[in-house]
Backbone and ligand atoms as CSV (ligand in chain L), in Angstrom:
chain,resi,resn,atom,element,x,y,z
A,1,UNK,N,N,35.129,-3.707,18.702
A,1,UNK,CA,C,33.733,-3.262,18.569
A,1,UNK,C,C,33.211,-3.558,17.166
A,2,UNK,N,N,31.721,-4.168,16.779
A,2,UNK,CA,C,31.471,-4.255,15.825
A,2,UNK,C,C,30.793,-3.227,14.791
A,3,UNK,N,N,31.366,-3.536,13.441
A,3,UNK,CA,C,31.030,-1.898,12.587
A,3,UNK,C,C,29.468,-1.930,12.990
A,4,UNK,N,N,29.538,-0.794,12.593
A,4,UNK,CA,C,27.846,-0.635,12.702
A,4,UNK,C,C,26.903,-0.536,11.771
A,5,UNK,N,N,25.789,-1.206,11.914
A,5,UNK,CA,C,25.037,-2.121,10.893
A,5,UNK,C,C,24.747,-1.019,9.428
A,6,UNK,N,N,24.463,-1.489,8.330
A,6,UNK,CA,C,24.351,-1.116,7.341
A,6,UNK,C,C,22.981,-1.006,7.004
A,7,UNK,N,N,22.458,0.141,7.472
A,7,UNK,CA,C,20.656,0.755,7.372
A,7,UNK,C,C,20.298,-0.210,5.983
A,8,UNK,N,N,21.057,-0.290,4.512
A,8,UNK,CA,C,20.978,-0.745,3.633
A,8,UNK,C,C,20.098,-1.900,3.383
A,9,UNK,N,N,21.047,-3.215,4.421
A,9,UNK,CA,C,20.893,-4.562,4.658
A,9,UNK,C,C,19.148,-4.256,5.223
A,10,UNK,N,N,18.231,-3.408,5.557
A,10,UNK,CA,C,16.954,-3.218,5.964
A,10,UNK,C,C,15.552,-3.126,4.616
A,11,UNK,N,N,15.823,-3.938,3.972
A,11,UNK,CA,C,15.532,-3.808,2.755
A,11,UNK,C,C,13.946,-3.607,2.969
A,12,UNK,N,N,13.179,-4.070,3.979
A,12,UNK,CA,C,11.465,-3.511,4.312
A,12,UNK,C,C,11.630,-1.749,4.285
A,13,UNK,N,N,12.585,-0.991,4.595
A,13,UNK,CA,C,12.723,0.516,4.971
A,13,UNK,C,C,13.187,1.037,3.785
A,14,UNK,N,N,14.639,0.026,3.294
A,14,UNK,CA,C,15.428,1.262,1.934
A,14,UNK,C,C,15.504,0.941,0.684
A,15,UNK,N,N,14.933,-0.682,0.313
A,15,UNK,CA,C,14.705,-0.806,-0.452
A,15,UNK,C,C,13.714,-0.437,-1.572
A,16,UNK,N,N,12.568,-1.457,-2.139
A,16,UNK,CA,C,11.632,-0.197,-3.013
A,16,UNK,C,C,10.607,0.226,-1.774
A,17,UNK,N,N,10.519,0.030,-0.670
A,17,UNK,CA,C,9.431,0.616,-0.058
A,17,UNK,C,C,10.239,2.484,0.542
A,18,UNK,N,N,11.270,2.564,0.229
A,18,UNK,CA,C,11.317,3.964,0.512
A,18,UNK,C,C,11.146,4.878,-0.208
A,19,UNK,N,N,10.660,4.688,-1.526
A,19,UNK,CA,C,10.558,5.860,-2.281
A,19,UNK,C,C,8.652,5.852,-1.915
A,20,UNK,N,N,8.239,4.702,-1.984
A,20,UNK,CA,C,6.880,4.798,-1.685
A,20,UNK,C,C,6.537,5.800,-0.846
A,21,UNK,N,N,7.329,5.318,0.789
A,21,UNK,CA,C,6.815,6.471,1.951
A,21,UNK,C,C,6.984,7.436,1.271
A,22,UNK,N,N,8.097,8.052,0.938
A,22,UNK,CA,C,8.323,9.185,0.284
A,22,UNK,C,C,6.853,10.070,-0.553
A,23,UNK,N,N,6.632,9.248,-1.304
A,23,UNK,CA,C,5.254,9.563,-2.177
A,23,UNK,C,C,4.172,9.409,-1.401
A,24,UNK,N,N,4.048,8.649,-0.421
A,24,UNK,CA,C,2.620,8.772,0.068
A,24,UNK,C,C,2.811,9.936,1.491
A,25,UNK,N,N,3.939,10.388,1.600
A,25,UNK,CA,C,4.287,11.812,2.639
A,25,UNK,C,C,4.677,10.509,4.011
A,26,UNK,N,N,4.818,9.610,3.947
A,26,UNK,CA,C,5.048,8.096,5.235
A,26,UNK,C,C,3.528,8.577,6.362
A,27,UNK,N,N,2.675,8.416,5.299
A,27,UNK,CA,C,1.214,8.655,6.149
A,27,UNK,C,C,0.613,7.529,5.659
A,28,UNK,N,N,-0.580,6.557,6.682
A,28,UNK,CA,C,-0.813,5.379,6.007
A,28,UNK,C,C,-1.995,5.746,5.245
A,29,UNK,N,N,-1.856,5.380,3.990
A,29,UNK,CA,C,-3.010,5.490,3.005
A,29,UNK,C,C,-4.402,5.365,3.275
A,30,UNK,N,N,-4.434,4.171,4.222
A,30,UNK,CA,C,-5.330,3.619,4.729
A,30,UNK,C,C,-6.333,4.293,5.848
A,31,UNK,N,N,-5.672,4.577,6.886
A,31,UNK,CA,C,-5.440,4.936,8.351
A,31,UNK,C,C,-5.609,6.338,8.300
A,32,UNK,N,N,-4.150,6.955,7.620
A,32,UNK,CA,C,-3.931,8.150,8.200
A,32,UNK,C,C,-3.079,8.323,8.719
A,33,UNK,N,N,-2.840,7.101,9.507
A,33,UNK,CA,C,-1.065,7.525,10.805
A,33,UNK,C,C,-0.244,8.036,9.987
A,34,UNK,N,N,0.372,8.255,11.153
A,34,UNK,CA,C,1.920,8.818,10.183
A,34,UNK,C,C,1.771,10.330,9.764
A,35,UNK,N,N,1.945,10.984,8.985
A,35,UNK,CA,C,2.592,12.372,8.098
A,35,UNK,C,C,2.640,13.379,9.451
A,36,UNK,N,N,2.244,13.933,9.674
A,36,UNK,CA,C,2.992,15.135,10.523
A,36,UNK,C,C,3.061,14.546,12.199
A,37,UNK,N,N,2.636,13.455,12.404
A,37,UNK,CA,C,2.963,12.451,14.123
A,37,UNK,C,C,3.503,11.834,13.514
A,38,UNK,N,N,4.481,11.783,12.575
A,38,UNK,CA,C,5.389,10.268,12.084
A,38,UNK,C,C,6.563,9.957,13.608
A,39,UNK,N,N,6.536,9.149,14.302
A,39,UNK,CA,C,7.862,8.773,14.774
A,39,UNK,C,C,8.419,7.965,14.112
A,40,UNK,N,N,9.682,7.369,14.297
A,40,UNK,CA,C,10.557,6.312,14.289
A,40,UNK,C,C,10.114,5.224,14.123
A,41,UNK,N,N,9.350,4.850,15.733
A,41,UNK,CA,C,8.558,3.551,15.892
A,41,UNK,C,C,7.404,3.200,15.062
A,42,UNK,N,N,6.933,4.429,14.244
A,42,UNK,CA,C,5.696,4.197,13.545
A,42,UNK,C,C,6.130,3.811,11.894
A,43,UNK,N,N,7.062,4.977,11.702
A,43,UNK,CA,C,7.979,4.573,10.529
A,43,UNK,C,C,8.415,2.954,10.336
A,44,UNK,N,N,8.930,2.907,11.181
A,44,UNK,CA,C,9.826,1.190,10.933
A,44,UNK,C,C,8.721,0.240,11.125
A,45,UNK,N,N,7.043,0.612,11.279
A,45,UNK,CA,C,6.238,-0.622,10.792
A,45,UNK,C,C,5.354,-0.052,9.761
A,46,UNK,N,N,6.011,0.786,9.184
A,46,UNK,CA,C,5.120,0.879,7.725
A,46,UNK,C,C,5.943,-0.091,6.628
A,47,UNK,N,N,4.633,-0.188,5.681
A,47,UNK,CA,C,4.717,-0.835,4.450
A,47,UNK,C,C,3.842,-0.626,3.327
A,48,UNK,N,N,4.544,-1.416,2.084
A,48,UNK,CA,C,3.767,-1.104,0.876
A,48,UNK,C,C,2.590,-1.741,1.031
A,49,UNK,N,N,1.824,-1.470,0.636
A,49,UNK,CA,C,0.374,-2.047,0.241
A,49,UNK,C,C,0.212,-1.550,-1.274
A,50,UNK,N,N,-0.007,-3.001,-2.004
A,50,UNK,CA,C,-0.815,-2.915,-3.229
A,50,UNK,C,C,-1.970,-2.816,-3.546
A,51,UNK,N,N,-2.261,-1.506,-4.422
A,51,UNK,CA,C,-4.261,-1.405,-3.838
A,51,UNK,C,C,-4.372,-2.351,-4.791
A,52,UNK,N,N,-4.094,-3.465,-5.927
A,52,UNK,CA,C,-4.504,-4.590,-6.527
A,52,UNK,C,C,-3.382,-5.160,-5.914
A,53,UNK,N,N,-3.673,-6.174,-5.361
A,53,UNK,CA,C,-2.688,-7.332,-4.974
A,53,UNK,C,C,-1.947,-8.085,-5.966
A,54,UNK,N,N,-1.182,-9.107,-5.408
A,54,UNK,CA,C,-0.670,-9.869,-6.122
A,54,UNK,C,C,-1.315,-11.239,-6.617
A,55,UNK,N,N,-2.318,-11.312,-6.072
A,55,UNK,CA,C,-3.117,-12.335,-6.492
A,55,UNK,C,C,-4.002,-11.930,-7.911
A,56,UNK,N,N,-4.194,-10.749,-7.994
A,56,UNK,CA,C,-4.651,-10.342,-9.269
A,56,UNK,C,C,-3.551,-9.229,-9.846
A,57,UNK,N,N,-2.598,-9.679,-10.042
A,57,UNK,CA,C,-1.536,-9.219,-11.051
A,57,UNK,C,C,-1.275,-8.036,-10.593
A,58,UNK,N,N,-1.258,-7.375,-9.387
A,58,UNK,CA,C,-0.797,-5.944,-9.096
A,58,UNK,C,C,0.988,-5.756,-9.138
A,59,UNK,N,N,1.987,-6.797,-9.290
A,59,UNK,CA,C,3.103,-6.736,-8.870
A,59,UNK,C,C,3.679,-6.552,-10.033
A,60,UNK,N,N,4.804,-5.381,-9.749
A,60,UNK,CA,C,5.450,-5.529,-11.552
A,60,UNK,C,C,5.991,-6.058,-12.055
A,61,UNK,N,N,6.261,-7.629,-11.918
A,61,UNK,CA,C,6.114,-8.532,-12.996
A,61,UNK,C,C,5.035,-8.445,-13.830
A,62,UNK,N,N,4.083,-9.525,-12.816
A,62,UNK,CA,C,2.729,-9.238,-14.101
A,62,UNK,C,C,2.320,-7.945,-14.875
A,63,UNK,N,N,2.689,-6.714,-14.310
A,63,UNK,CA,C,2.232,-5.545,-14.860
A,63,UNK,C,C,3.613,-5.416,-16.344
A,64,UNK,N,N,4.073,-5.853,-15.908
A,64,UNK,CA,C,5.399,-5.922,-16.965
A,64,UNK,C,C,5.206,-6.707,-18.006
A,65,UNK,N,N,4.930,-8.143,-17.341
A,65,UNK,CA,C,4.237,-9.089,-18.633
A,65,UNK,C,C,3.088,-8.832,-19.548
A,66,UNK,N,N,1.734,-7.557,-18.776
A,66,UNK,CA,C,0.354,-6.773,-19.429
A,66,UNK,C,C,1.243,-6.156,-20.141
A,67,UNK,N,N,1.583,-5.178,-20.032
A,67,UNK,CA,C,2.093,-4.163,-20.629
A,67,UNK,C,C,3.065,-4.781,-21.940
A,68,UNK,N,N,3.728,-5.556,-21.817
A,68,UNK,CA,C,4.540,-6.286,-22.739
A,68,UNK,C,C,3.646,-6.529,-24.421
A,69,UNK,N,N,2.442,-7.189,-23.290
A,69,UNK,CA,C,1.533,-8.151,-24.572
A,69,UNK,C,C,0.406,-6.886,-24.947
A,70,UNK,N,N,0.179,-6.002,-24.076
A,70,UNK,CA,C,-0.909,-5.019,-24.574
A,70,UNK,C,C,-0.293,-3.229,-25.276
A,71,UNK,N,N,1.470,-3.558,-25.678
A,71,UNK,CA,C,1.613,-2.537,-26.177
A,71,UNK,C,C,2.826,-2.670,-26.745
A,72,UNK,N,N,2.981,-3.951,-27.875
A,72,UNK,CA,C,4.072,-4.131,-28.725
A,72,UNK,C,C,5.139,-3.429,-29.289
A,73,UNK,N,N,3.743,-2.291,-29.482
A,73,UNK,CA,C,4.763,-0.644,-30.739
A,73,UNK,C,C,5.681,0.554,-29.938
A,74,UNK,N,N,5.436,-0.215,-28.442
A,74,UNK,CA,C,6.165,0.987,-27.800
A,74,UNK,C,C,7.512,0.146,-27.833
A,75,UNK,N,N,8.786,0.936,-27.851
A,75,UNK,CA,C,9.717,0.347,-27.147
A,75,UNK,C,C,10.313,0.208,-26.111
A,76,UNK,N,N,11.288,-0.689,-25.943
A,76,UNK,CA,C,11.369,-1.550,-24.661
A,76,UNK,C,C,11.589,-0.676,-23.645
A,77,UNK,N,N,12.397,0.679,-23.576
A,77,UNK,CA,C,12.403,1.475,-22.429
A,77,UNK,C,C,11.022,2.389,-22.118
A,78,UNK,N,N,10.074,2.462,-23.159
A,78,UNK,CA,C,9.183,3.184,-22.856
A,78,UNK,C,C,7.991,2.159,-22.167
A,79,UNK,N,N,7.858,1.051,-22.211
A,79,UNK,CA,C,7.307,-0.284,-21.822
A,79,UNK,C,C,7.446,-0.878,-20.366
A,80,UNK,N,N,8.904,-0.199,-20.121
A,80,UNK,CA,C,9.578,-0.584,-18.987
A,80,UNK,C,C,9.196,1.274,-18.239
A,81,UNK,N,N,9.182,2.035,-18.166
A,81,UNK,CA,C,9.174,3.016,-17.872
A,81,UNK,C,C,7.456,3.192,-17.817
A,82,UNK,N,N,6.923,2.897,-18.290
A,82,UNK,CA,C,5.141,2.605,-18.329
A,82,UNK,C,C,4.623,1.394,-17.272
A,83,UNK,N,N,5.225,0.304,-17.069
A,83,UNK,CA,C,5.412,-0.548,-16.221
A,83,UNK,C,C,5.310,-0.092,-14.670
A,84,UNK,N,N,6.525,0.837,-14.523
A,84,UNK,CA,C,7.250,1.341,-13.605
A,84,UNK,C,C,6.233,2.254,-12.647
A,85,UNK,N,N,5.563,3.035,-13.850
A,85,UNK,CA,C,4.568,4.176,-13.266
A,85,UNK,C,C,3.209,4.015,-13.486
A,86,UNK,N,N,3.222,2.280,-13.764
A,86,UNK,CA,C,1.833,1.985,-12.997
A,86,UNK,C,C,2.330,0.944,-12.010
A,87,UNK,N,N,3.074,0.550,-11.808
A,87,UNK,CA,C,3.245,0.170,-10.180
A,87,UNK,C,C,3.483,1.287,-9.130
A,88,UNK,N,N,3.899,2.202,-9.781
A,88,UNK,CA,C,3.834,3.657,-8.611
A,88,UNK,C,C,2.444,4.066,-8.367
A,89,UNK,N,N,1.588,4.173,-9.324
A,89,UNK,CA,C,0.221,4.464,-8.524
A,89,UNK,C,C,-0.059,3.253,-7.702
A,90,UNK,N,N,-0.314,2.004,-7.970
A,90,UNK,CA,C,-0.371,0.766,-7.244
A,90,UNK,C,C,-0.149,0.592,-5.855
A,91,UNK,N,N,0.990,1.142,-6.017
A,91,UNK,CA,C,1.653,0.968,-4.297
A,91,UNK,C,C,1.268,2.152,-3.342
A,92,UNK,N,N,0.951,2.028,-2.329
A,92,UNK,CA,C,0.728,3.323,-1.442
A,92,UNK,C,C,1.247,2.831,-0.116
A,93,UNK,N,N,1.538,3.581,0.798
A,93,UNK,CA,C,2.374,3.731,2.258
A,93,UNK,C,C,0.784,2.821,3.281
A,94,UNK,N,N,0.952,1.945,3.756
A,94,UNK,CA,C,0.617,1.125,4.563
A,94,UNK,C,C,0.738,0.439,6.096
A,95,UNK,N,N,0.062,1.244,7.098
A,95,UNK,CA,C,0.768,0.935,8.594
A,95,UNK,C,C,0.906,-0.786,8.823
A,96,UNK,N,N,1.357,-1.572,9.379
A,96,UNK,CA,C,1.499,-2.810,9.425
A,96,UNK,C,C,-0.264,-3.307,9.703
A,97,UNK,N,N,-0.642,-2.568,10.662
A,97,UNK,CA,C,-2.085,-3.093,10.781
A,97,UNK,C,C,-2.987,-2.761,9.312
A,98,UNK,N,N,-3.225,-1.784,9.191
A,98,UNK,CA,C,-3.857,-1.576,7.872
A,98,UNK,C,C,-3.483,-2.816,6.774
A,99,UNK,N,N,-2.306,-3.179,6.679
A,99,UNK,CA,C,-2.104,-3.656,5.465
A,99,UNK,C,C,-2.365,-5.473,5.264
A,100,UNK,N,N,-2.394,-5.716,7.000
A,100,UNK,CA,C,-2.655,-6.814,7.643
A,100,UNK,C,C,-4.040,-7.268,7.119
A,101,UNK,N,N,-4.678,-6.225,7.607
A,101,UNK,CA,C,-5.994,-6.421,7.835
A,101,UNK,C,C,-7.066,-6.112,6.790
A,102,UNK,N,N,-6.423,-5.769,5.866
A,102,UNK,CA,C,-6.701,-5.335,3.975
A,102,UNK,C,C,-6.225,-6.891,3.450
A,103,UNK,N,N,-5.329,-7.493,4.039
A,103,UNK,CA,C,-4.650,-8.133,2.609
A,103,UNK,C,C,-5.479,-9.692,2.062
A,104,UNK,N,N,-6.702,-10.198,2.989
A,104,UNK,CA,C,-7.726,-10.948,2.072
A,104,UNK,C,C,-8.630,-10.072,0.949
A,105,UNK,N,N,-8.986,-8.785,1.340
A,105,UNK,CA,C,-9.468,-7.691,0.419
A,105,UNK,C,C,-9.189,-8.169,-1.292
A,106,UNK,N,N,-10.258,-8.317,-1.846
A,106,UNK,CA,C,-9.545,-8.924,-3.599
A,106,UNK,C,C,-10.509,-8.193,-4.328
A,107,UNK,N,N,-10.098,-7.021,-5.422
A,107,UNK,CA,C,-11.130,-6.452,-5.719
A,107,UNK,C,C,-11.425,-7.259,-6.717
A,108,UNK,N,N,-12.843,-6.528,-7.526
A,108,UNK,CA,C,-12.894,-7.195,-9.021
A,108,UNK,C,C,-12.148,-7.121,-9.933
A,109,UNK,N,N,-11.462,-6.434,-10.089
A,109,UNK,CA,C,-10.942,-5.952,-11.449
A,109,UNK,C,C,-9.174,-6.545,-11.315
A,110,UNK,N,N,-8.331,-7.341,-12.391
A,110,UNK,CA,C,-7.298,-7.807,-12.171
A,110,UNK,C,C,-6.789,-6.443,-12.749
A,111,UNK,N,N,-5.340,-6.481,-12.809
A,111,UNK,CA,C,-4.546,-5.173,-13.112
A,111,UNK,C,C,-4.448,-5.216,-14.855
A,112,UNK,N,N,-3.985,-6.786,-15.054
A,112,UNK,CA,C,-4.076,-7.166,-16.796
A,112,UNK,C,C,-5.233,-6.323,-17.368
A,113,UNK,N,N,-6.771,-6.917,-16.618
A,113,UNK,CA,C,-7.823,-6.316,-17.330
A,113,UNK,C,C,-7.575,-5.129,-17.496
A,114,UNK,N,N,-7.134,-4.377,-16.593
A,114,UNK,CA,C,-7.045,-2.463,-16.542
A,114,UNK,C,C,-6.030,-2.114,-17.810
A,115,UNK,N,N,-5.026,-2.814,-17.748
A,115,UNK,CA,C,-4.086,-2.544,-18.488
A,115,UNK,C,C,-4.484,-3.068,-20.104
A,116,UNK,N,N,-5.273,-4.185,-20.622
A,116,UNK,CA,C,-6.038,-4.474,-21.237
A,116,UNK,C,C,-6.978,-3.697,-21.654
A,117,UNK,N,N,-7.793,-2.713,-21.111
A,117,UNK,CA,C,-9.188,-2.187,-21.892
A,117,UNK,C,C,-8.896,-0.912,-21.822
A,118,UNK,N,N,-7.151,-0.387,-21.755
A,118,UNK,CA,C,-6.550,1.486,-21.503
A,118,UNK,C,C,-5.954,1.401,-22.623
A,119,UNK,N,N,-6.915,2.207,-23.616
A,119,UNK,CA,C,-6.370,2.302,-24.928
A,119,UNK,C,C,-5.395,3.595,-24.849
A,120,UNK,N,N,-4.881,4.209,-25.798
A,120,UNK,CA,C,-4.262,5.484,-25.960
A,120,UNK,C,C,-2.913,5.423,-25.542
A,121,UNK,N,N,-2.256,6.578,-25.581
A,121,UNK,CA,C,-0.646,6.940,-25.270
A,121,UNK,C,C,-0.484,6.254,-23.722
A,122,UNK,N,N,0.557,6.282,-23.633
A,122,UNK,CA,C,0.539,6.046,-21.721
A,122,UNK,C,C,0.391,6.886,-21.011
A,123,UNK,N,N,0.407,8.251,-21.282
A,123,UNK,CA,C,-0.147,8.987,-19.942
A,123,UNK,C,C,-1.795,8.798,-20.391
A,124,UNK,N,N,-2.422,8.781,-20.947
A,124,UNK,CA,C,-3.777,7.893,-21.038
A,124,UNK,C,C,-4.417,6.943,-20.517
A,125,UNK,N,N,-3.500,6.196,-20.491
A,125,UNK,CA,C,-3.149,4.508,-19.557
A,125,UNK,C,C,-3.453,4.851,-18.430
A,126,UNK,N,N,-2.364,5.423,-17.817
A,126,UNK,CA,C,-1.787,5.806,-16.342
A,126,UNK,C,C,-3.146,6.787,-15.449
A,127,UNK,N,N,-3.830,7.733,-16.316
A,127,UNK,CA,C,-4.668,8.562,-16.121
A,127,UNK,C,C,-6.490,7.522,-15.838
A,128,UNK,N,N,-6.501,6.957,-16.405
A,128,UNK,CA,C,-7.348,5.221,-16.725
A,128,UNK,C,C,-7.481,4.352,-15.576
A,129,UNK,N,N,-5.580,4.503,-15.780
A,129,UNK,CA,C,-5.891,2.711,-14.395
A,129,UNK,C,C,-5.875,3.706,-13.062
A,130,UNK,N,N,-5.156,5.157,-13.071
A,130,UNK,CA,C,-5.382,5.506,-11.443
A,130,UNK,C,C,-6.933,6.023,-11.116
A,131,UNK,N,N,-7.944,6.172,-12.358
A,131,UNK,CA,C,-9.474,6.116,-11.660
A,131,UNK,C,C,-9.632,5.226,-11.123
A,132,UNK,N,N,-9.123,4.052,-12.009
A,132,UNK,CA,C,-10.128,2.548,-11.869
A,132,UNK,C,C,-9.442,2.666,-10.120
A,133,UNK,N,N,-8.359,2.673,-9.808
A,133,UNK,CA,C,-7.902,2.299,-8.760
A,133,UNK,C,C,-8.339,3.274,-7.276
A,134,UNK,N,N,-8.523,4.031,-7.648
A,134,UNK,CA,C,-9.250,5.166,-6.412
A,134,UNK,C,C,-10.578,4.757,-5.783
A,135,UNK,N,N,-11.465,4.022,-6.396
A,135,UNK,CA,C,-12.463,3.592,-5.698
A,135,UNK,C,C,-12.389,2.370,-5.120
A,136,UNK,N,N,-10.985,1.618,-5.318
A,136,UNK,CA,C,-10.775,0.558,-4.782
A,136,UNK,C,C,-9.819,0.740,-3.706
A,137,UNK,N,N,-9.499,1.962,-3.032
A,137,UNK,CA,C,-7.859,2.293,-2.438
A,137,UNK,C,C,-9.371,3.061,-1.621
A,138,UNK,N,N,-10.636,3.534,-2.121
A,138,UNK,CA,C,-11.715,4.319,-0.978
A,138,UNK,C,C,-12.561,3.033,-0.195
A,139,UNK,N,N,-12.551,2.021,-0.892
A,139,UNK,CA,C,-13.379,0.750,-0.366
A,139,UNK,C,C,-12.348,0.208,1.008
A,140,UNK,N,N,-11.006,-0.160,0.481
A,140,UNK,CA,C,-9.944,-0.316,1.470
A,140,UNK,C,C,-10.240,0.582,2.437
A,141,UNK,N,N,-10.396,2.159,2.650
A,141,UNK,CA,C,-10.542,2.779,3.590
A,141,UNK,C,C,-11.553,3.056,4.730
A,142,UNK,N,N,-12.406,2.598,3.704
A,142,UNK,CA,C,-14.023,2.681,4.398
A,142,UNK,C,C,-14.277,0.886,5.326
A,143,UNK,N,N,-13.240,0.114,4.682
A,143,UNK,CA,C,-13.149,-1.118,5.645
A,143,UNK,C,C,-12.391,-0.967,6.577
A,144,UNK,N,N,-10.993,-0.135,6.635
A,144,UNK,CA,C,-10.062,-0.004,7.888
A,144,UNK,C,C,-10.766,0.624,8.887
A,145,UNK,N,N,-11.496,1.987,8.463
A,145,UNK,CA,C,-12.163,2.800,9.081
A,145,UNK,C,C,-13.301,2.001,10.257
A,146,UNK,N,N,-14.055,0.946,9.310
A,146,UNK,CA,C,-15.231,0.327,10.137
A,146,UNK,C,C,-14.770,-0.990,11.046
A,147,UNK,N,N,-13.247,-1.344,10.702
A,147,UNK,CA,C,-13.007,-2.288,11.700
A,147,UNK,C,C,-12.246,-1.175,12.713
A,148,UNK,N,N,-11.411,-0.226,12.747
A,148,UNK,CA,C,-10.974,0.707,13.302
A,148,UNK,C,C,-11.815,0.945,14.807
A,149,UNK,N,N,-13.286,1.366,14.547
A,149,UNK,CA,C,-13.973,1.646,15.359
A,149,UNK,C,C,-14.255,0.787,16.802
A,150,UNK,N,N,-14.145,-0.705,15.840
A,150,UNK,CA,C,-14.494,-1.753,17.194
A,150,UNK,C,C,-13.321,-2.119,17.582
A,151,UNK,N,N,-12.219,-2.090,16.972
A,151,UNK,CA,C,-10.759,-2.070,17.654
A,151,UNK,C,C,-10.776,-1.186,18.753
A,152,UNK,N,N,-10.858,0.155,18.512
A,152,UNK,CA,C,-10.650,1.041,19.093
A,152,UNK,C,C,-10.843,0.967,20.495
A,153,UNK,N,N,-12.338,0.429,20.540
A,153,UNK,CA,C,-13.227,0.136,21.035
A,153,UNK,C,C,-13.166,-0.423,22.108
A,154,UNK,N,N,-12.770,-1.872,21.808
A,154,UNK,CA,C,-11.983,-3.130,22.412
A,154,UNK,C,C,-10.565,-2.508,23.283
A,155,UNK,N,N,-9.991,-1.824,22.227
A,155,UNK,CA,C,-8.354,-1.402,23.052
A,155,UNK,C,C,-8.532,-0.504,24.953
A,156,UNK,N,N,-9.761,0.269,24.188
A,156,UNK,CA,C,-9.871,1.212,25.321
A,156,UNK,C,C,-10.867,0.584,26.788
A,157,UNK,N,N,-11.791,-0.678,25.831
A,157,UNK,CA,C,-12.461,-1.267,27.437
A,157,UNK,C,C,-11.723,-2.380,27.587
A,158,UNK,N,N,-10.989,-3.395,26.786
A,158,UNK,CA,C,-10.816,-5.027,26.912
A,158,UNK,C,C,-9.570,-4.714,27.401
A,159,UNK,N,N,-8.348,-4.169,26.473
A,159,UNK,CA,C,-6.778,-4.095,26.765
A,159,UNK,C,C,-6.305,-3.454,27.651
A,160,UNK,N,N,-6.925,-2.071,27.855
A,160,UNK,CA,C,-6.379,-1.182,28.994
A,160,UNK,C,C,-6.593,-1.672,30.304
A,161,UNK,N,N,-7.634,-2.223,30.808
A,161,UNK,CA,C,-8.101,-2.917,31.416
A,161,UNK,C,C,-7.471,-4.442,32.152
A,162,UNK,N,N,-7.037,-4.962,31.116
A,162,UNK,CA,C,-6.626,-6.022,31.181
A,162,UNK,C,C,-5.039,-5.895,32.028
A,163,UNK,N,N,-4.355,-4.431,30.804
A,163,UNK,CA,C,-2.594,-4.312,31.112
A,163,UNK,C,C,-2.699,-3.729,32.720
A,164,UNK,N,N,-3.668,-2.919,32.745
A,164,UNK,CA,C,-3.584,-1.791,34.009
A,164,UNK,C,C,-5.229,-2.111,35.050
A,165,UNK,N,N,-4.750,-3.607,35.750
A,165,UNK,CA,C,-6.058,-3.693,36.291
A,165,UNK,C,C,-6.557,-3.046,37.111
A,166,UNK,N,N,-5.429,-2.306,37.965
A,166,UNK,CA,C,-6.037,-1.547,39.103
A,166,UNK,C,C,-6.582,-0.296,39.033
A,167,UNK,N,N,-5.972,0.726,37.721
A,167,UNK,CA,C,-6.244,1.885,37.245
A,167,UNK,C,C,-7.841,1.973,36.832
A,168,UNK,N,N,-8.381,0.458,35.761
A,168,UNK,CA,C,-9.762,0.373,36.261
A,168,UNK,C,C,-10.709,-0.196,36.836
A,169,UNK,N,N,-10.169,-0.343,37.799
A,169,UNK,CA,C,-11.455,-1.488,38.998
A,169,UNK,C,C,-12.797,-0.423,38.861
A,170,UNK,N,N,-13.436,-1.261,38.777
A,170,UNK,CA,C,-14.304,-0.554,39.394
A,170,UNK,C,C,-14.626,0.324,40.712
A,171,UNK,N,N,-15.425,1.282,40.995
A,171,UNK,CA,C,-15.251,2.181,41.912
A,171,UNK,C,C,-15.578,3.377,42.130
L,1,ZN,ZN,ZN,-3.012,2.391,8.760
């Protein structure tokens, strides 16, 4: 019989996206699914979503490389540890659709710039870039929300319909 698989080797679930669910309660940021209806099946298609992408420097590299060039006098563990906990606001819990359907979404603002014009200590920083980032993580929502509706929409006259023809014939 073969051992049995190593949850580990699942690196979308236990790698860095599990401390995320963890922090966002495994409810989608976006959506909503998830936190107190979490199943299994809903769990194993969540994901991170970056409310700045990687196309504008949301990933902590680049936030590693900002932080590098926009705060010399700190040292290297406090740089790296400042890094760290602005990619933790960054990231939030993401249902596969939500994050799908967000990920052409490009706001204005790159993460450099944020990290660039946050003067002061780092909890200063951190306090800074998670405003800037809340009205861009409410824009994301207010778009899931308004495609949500005609999905919904569609699922309940086009799909149901389609899977279960006889349930709605007309009649
Ligand atoms: Zn969602």
């Amino acid at each position: 019989m073969a051992a049995p698989y190593n949850h580990k080797q699942c690196q979308s679930l236990f790698g860095y996206s599990f401390d995320v669910h963890i922090r966002s309660g495994a409810t989608c940021q976006l959506c909503g699914c998830g936190g107190e209806s979490l199943t299994f099946d809903l769990w194993r298609q969540m994901t991170v979503e970056h409310i700045i992408g990687k196309s504008q420097g949301g990933y902590l590299k680049e936030i590693r490389l900002a932080v590098a060039e926009c705060f010399p006098n700190l040292s290297a563990s406090a740089r790296e540890s400042l890094s760290k906990e602005i990619d933790a606001i960054n990231t939030v819990t993401a249902c596969s659709f939500c994050n799908s359907t967000t990920s052409r979404d490009s706001s204005s603002t790159s993460m450099s710039d944020l990290i660039r014009n946050s003067t002061g200590d780092p909890n200063q920083v951190l306090k800074k870039i998670s405003s800037a980032l809340k009205p861009i993580l409410d824009r994301k929502r207010s778009d899931v929300a308004w495609k949500l509706e005609s999905v919904r929409k569609a699922y309940e006259e086009n799909f149901l319909s389609a899977l279960n023809p006889s349930e709605h014939a007309a009649g």
